[in-house]
N, C-alpha and C positions, 0 to 999 in steps of 0.2 A: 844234264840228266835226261834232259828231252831225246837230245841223241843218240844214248845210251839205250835208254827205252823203245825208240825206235829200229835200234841197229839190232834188239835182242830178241823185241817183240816181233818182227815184222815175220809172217805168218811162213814163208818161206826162207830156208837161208840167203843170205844176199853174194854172194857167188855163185848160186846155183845155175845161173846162163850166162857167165863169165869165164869159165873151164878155161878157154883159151887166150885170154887177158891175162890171169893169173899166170898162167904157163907161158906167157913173154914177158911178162913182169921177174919171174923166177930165173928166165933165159937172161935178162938184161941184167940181173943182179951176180950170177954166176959169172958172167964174161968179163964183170967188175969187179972181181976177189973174194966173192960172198962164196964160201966153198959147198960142194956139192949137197953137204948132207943137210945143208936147209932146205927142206924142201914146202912143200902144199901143209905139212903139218905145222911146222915151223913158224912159218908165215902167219897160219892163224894162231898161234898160239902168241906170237909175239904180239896180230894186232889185238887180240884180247887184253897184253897188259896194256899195251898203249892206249883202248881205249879206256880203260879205268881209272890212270895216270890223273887227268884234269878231275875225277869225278870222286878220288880221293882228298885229292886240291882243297875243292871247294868245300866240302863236305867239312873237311879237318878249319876252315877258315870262320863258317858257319858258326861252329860251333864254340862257345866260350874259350879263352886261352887256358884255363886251367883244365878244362873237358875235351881237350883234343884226343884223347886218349879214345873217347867214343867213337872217333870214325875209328878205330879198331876195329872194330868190334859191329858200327851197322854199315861197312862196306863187304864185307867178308856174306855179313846177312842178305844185302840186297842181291848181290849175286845168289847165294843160295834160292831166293826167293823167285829170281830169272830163272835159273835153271828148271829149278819144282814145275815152275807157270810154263816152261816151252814142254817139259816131260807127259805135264797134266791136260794141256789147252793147245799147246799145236802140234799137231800130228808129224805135219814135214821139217819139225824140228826134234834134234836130240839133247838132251840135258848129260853133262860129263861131268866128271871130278874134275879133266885136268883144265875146262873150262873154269873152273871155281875157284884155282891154283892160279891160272893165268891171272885171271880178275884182282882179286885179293893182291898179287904179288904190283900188278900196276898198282892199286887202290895203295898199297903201303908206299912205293916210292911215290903218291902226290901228296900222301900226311906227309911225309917224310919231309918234302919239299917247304909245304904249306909251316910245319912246326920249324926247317932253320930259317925260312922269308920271317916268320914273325917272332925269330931271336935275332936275327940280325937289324929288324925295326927298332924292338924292345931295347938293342944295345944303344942302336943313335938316338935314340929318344933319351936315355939316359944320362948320355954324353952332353945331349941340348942344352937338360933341363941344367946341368951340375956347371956348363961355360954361362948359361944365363943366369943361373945363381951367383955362379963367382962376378960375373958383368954387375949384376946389381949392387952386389957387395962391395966394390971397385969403387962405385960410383959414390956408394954413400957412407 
């Protein structure tokens, strides 16, 4: 969250004296198959879901097993709330929809993550519990 925060808040965009890092980063991703029409927009767009990924994660882990449903619902919000805060309170930043789009769509693939990690716990816990039962029954 902290990174999140910081990567959103920070008063300036954080590429803004990098122009030509990104643009050999772009060059070295091209010359490796990544085809032309990803370009500077692309790039952010994709790390905006990447960075919401772990922040859906946790969010969804946080929250009770039957309430997972809520990081729905306030990942989608805290982004909205990023954007409002850079549109309202920093100047050299701009608030977007498809920033809200990017965000949301990571925030859904780490619930997403986060709900099959804790079906596939919930299954071997099951399986544990029903060999340890049968073990005790064995025994006596």
């Amino acid at each position: 969250m902290g990174i999140v925060l910081l990567a959103t808040m920070w008063p300036t965009p954080l590429d803004q004296d990098y122009t030509a890092a990104v643009d050999k980063f772009l060059a070295v991703l091209h010359r490796n198959g990544i085809p032309m029409w990803f370009g500077y927009n692309k790039l952010e767009f994709s790390a905006n879901i990447l960075m919401f990924v772990p922040l859906g994660f946790l969010i969804a882990l946080l929250l009770p097993a039957k309430a997972w449903w809520l990081a729905l619902l306030i990942c989608p919000a805290m982004s909205i709330g990023i954007e409002l805060t850079q549109s309202v309170a920093l100047s050299a930043r701009f608030a977007t929809i498809s920033d809200v789009i990017a965000n949301s769509t990571g925030a859904l693939c780490g619930i997403f993550m986060a709900v099959l990690l804790r079906a596939i716990i919930y299954s071997r816990d099951e399986k544990l519990v029903a060999r340890a039962l049968w073990e005790h029954r064995a025994r006596v």
